[in-house]
N, C-alpha and C positions, 0 to 999 in steps of 0.2 A: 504494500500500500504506500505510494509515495505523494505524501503530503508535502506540496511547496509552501515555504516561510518565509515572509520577507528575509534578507540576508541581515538586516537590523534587528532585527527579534532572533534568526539563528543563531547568532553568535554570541550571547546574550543568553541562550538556551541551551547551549549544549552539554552542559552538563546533564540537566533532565534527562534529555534523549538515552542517554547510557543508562539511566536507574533504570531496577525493576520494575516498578510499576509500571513507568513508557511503555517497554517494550509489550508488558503485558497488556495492555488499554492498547495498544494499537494493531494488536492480536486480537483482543474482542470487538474491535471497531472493524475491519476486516471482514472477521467472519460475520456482523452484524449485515455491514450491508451487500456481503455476498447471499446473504439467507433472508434476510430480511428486506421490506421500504424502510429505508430512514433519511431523514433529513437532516441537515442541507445536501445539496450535492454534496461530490467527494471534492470535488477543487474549491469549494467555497466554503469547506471547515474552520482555513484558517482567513477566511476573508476580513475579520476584523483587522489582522496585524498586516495585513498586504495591500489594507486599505490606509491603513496609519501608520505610518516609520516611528519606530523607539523614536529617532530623535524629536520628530514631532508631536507626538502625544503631547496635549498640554491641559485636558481634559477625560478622564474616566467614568463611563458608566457601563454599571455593572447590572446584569440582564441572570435569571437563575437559568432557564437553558432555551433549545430552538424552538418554536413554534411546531406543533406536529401534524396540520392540515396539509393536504397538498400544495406544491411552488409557494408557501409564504417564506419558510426560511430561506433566506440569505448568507448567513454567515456573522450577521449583527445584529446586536441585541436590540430589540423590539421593532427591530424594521422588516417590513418585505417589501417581495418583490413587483417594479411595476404589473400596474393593473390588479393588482392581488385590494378586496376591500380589506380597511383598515382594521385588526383586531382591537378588542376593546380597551386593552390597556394605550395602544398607539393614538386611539381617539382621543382619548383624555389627558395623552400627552401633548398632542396637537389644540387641546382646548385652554389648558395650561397657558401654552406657547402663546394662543390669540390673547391669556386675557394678561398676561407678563409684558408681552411686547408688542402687540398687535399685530403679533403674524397671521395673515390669514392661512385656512387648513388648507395644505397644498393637496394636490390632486391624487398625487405621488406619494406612498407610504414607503419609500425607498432612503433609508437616509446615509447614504454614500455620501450625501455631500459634507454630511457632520464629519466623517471620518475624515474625508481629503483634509479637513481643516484639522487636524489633530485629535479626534475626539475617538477613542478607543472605543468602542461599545461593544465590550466583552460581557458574553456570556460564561458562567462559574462551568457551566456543562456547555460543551460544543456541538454534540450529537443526542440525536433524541430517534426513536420507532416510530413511525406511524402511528399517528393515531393516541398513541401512548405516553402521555406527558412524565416526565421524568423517568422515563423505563433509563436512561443510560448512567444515572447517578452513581455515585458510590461506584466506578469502575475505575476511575486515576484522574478523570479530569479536573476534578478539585483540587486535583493537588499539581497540577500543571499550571491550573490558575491562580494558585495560590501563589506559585513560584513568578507568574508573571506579577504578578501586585507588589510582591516583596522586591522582586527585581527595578523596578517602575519606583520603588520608595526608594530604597536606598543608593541609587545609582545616579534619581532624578531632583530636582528642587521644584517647588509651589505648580506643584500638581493639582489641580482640581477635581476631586473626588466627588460623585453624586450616587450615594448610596441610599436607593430608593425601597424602601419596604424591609421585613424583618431578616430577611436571608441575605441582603447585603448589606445590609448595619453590622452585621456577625463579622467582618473584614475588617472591619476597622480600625481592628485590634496587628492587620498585617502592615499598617498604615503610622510611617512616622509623622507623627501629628505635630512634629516642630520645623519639618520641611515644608509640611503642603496643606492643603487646604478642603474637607469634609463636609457638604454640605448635604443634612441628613433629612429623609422626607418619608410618609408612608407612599405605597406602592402606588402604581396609576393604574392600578387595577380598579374595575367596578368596585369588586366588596372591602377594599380599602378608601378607594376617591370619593365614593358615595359616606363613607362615614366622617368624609370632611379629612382625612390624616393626607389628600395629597394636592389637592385646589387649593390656589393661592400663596406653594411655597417658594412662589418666583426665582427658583433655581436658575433658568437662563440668563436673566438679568444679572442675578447675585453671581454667576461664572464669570459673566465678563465682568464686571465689576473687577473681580479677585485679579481677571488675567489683565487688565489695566493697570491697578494697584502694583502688579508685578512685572510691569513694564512687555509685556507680552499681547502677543494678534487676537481680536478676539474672534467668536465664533459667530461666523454670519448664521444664524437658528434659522 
């Protein structure tokens, strides 16, 4: 199974690649979607990092795994793929966005262009079965992601962190908090947004803000 890596994030990872866990996660990923539907494509597993250079990241969000409808995943966390409608959590992040900044909801649930701009959107799990929402957990990928976050801390400075809902507040702890920058919200899921924990925490705003403050580009949202 050969999974391309940006050569920014390979080199940077190689030590992973060698553990045992890798070798075995990329043995059950294999024989998954030799025998199985899963999603993303096989070339678009690693499309958040081939979409965003280590050196450019200058923003991170953190996604728990793929979407498992047909052609929504992408490779990045909460977006799909043109024409694909918008799933519920991407709704309520594009409602966010209108009432933060007055973006209107683009047409497009594709969001490559966040990435081109720096903006990692990493998912904790990369692969998921059909159908089956979190069938691929607990197999190495958390701890591949883990090793990207820790890598991304200690390597990078005033990183902007958006760790939305309860399973990625749990990271936070991988995150030197005297380098960079955390800004914590409930999820934009329906049964989180609806109870109020994630409208109105104008994270877009408060990102640039941060990457201004930090003399850094901000993100055209």
């Amino acid at each position: 199974m050969d999974l391309k890596l940006n050569p920014s994030w390979e080199k940077l990872l190689l030590n992973e690649f060698d553990k045992r866990y890798y070798k075995e996660l990329i043995s059950y990923v294999k024989n998954e979607y030799e025998t199985q539907i899963c999603y993303p494509k096989i070339e678009l597993i690693y499309n958040a990092f081939n979409h965003c250079t280590f050196d450019d990241t200058r923003v991170v969000i953190l996604g728990q795994d793929p979407y498992h409808g047909p052609n929504q995943a992408n490779g990045l966390c909460f977006s799909v793929n043109d024409g694909i409608i918008h799933p519920p959590s991407l709704k309520n992040i594009f409602k966010e966005l209108k009432t933060d900044l007055g973006k209107e909801v683009p047409e497009s649930g594709n969001l490559e262009h966040w990435a081109t701009q720096g903006v990692l959107l990493l998912n904790a799990t990369l692969t998921v079965r059909a159908h089956e929402p979190g069938s691929h957990q607990n197999r190495g990928w958390e701890s591949f992601t883990d090793a990207v976050i820790k890598t991304i801390s200690a390597t990078k400075s005033n990183v902007v962190f958006l760790l939305w809902g309860g399973y990625a507040k749990k990271k936070v702890k991988l995150i030197d908090l005297n380098k960079h920058h955390v800004l914590l919200s409930g999820h934009p899921s329906p049964l989180s947004a609806n109870r109020g924990y994630w409208f109105g925490n104008k994270h877009f705003s408060a990102a640039n803000e941060i990457l201004i403050k930090t003399k850094q580009k901000t993100v055209k949202w």
